[in-house]
C-alpha positions as CSV (number, residue, x, y, z in Angstrom):
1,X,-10.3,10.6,-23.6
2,X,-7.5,10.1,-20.9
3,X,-8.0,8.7,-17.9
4,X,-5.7,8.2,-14.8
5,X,-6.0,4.7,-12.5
6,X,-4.1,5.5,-8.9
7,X,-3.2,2.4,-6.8
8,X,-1.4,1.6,-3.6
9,X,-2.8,4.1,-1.2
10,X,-3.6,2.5,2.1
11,X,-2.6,3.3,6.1
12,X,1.0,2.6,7.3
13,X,2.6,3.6,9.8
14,X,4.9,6.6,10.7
15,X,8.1,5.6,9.3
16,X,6.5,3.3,6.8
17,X,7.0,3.1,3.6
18,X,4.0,3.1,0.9
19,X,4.5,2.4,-3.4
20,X,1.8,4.8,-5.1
21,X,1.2,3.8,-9.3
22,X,-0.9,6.4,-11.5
23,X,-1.2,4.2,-15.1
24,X,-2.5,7.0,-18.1
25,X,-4.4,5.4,-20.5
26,X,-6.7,6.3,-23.5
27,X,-5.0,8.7,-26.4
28,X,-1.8,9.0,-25.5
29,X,0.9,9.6,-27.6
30,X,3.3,10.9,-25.5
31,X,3.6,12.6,-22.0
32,X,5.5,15.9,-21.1
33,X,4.6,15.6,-17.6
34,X,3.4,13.2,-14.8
35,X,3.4,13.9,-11.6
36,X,1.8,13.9,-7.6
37,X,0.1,16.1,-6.0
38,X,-2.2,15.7,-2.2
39,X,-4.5,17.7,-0.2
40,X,-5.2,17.4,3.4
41,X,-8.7,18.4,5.5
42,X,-8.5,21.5,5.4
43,X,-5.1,22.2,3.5
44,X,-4.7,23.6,0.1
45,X,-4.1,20.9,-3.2
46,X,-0.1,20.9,-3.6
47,X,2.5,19.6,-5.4
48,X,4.5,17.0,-4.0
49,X,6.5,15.9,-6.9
50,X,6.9,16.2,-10.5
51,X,8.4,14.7,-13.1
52,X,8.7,16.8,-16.4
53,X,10.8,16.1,-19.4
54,X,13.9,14.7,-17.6
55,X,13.7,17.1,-14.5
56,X,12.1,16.4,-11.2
57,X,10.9,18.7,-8.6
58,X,9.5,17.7,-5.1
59,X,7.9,19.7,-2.2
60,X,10.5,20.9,0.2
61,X,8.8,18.4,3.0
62,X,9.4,15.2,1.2
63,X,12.8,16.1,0.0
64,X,14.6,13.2,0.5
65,X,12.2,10.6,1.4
66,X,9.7,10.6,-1.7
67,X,10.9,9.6,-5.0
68,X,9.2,9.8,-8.7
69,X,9.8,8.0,-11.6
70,X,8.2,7.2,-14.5
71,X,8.3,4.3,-16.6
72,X,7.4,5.7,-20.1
73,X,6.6,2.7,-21.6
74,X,3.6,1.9,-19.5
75,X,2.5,5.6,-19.1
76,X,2.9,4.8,-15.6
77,X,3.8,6.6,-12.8
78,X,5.4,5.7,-9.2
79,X,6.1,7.9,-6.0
80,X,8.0,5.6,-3.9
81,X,7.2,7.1,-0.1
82,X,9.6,6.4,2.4
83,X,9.8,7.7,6.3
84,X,6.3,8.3,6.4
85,X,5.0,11.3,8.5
86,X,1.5,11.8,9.8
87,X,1.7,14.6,8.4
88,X,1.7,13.0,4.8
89,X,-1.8,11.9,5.3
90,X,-3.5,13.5,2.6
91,X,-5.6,12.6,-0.9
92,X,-3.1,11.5,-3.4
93,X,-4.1,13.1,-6.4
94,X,-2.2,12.2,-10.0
95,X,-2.0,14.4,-12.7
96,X,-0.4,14.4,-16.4
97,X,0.1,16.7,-19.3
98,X,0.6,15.1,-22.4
99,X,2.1,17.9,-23.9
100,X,4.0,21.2,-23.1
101,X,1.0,23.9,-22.1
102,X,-1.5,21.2,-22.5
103,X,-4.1,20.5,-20.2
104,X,-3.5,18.4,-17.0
105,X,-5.6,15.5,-16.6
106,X,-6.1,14.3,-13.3
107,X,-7.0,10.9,-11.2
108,X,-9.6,10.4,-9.1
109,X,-7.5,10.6,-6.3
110,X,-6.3,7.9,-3.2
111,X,-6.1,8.0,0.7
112,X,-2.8,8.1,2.2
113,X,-3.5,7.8,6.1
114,X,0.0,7.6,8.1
115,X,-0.9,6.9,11.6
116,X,-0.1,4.4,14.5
């Protein structure tokens, strides 16, 4: 009924910089939340940023050098990555709620690999 297209993962380098796009598509009427989450080898799935209503929330480690947005009209969205770690290597996974309490729906997930 919904589905979730991720683009833009890839390898960079540390200190690179790296444009993810999550585009929702199917019956969608509106969106209460979109956001990013990743999981490493080994490593718990966890939120790395968040954008709900017209708040955002990011992870304490990408403070600063990640940034969401959403562009509502496209049911689209972004998580600009900037200063790169190695330790940002991770799955990419999007997720959205189209409503308050709502299930989360969920992309299929893309590699981020930040290495030299």
């Amino acid at each position: 009924q919904v589905q979730l297209v991720e683009s833009g993962g890839g390898l960079v380098q540390p200190g690179g910089s790296l444009r993810l796009s999550c585009a929702a598509s199917g019956s969608i009427f509106s969106i209460n939340s979109m956001g990013w989450y990743r999981q490493a080898p080994g490593k718990q799935r966890e939120l790395v940023a968040i954008s709900s209503g017209t708040s955002t929330n990011y992870a304490d480690s990408v403070k600063g050098r990640f940034t969401i947005s959403r562009d509502n009209a496209k049911n689209t969205v972004y998580l600009q990555m900037n200063s790169l770690k190695p330790e940002d290597t991770a799955v990419y996974y999007c997720n959205a709620r189209l409503v308050q309490g709502g299930r989360y729906y969920w992309g299929q997930g893309t590699q981020v690999s930040v290495s030299s």
